[in-house]
N, C-alpha and C positions, 0 to 999 in steps of 0.2 A: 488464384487457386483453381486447379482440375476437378471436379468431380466426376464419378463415373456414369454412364447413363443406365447401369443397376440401378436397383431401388436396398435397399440393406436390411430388410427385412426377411431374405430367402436366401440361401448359400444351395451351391449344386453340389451337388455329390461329384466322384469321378464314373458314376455311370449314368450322369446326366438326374437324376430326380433333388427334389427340392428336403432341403433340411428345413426342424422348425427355425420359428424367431429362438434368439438364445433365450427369453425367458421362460422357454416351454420346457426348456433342461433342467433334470433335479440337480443338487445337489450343491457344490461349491459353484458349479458353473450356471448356476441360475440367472444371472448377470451377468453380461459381456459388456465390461467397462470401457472398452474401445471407443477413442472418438469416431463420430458418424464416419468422418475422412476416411481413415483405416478401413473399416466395415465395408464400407461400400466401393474401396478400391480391391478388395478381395473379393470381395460378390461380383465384381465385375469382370475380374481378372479369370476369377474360374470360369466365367456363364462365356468366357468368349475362347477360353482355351477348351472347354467341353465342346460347344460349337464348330470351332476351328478343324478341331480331331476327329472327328466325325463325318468332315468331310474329306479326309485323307484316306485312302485303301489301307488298310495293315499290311498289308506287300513293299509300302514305300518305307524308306528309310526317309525321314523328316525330323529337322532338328528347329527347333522352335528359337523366334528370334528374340532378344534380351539386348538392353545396353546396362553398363556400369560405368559412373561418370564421377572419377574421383578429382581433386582439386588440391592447390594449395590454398594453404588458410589465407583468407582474405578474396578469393576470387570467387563470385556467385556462380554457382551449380544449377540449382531448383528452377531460377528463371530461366534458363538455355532446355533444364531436361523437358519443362511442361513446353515450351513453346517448340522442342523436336517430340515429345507425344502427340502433339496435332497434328504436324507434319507427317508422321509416321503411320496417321491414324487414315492419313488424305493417299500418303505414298500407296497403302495394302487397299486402297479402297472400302475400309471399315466405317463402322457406324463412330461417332466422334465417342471419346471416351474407351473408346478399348485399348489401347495403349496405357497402363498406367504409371506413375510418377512417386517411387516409394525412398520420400527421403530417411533421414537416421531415426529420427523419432518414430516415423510411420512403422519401421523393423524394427523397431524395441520394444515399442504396443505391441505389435502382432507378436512378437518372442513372448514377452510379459507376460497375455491373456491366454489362458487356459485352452478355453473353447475355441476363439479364433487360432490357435495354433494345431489345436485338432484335426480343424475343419481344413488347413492348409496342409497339412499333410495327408489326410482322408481323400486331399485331390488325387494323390498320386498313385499311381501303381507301387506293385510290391517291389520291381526290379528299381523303380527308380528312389524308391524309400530305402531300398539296401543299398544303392549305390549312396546316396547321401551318407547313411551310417557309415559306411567304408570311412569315404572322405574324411569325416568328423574326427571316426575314431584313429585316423594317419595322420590328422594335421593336429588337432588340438588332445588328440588322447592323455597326453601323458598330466593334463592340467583339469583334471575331472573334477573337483571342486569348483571352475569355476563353468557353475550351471545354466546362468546366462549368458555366457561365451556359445557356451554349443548350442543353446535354444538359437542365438542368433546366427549361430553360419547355418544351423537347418534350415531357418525360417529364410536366409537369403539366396540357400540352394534351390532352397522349394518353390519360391519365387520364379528363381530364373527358366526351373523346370519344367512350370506353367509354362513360362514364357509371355513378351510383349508386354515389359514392363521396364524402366529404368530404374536400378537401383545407384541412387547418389552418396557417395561416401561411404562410411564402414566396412574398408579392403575389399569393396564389390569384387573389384577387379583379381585379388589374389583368391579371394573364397571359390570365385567361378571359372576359373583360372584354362581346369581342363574340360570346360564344357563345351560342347558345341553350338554355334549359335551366335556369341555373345561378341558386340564391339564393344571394347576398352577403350574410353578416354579420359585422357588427365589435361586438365586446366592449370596454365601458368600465365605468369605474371611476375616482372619486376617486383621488386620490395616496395619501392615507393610507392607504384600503384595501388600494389594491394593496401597500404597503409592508408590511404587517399579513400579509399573506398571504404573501408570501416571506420575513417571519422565522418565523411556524410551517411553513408549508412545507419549509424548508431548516434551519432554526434557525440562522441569522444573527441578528447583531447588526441593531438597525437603523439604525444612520452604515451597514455594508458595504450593508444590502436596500435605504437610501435612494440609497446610490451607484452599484450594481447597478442599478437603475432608472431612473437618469439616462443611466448609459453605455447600455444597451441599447435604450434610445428611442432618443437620438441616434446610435446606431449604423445600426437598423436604418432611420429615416426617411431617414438617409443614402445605404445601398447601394441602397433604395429609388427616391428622387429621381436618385441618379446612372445607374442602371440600367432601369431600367422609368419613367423620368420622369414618375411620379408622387407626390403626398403620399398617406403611409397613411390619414392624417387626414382627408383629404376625405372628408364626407358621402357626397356624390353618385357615390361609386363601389359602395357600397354598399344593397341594399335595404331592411336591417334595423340600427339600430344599438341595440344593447339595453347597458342598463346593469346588468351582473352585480354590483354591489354590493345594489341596489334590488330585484332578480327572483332566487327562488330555480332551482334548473338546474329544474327539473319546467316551470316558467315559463316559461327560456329557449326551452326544445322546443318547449314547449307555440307559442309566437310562430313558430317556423319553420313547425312544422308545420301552421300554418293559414294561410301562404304556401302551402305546399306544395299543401295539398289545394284549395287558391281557384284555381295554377294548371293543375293534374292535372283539373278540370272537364270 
């Protein structure tokens, strides 16, 4: 596991000054139940995109970098994303930890918590707060009951719009679709393999890893198409689709990261 070299006790603002600890807050938000993980990959994620920006002229046009790294079920994501956030941390010459690694659960805390969704969107400016809104209300408008649907495409916009961070799973790839910035990759793999890998992974049986495997495609191609009306599976949402059966993770990286630096030119 990553941690960030923040400390989680201080959030930045977007004109750089320090917020209290959440329990200095009245009211409902007096508690920020977020794991440390969460907290402190947002504290860090702001203090190095405030940092960052500040060394840019407002005259430039700069588009902040992001990956989204979606997978089919059964292929490991999280170990390939932390171990290219180091890479990536080494690539820009940064202090280790500013790249962050924000898998499904870490963007459903942050959607979930009150204050820390606040405080991620308090990063942004007002154009890039109304551009998210746009987005939201084009893509998922017409399904407004469901309210954590749209705290999480905010919360993965807003992310990306920080920037230098990878978001693993949850349609990264279709949410951030028209941003600038951002490589897309998807992870594949044989059936068998992946089957293979969730019975030592988990030590299942494989009838449950092979069943496990079927529900959860069709699950998630499901909320996918219904929701963000897109196929996972399509190629062309994608810039990279690498086959983690065939490339070891060194290899994986190794493919982003020469995205990366071809577009960092």
């Amino acid at each position: 596991m990553r941690y960030s070299a923040a400390g989680s006790d201080e959030l930045i603002t977007q004109g750089g000054g320090l917020l209290p600890p959440p329990e200095n807050v009245k009211g409902n938000a007096m508690k920020n139940s977020l794991p440390p993980r969460a907290e402190q990959n947002l504290a860090a994620q702001i203090r190095v995109a405030s940092g960052l920006k500040s060394q840019v002229k407002t005259t430039e046009q700069h588009s902040v970098p992001f990956v989204t790294l979606s997978r089919q079920y059964g292929c490991e994501a999280v170990p390939l994303a932390e171990s290219l956030a180091r890479q990536l941390d080494v690539a820009e010459s940064l202090e280790k930890g500013s790249w962050q690694v924000y898998g499904r659960k870490l963007i459903e805390d942050m959607a979930d918590q009150q204050y820390s969704y606040d405080q991620l969107m308090s990063a942004l400016d007002s154009k890039a707060r109304g551009a998210i809104e746009e987005f939201v209300s084009t893509l998922v408008g017409q399904i407004s009951d469901l309210k954590l649907l749209h705290r999480l495409v905010h919360t993965m916009r807003a992310t990306a719009t920080l920037g230098r961070c990878i978001i693993v799973g949850r349609g990264g790839a279709i949410v951030t679709r028209d941003m600038p910035g951002g490589i897309h990759v998807r992870l594949v793999a044989s059936e068998e393999f992946r089957i293979r890998g969730l019975v030592e992974r988990h030590g299942w049986g494989r009838d449950r890893a092979q069943l496990e495997l079927k529900e959860q495609e069709g699950y998630r191609a499901a909320f996918i198409q219904k929701y963000l009306h897109r196929d996972p599976n399509d190629p062309e949402l994608y810039d990279l689709v690498l086959n983690s059966e065939r490339l070891s993770r060194d290899e994986l990286t190794e493919q982003v990261l020469a995205v990366f630096r071809s577009r960092r030119k």
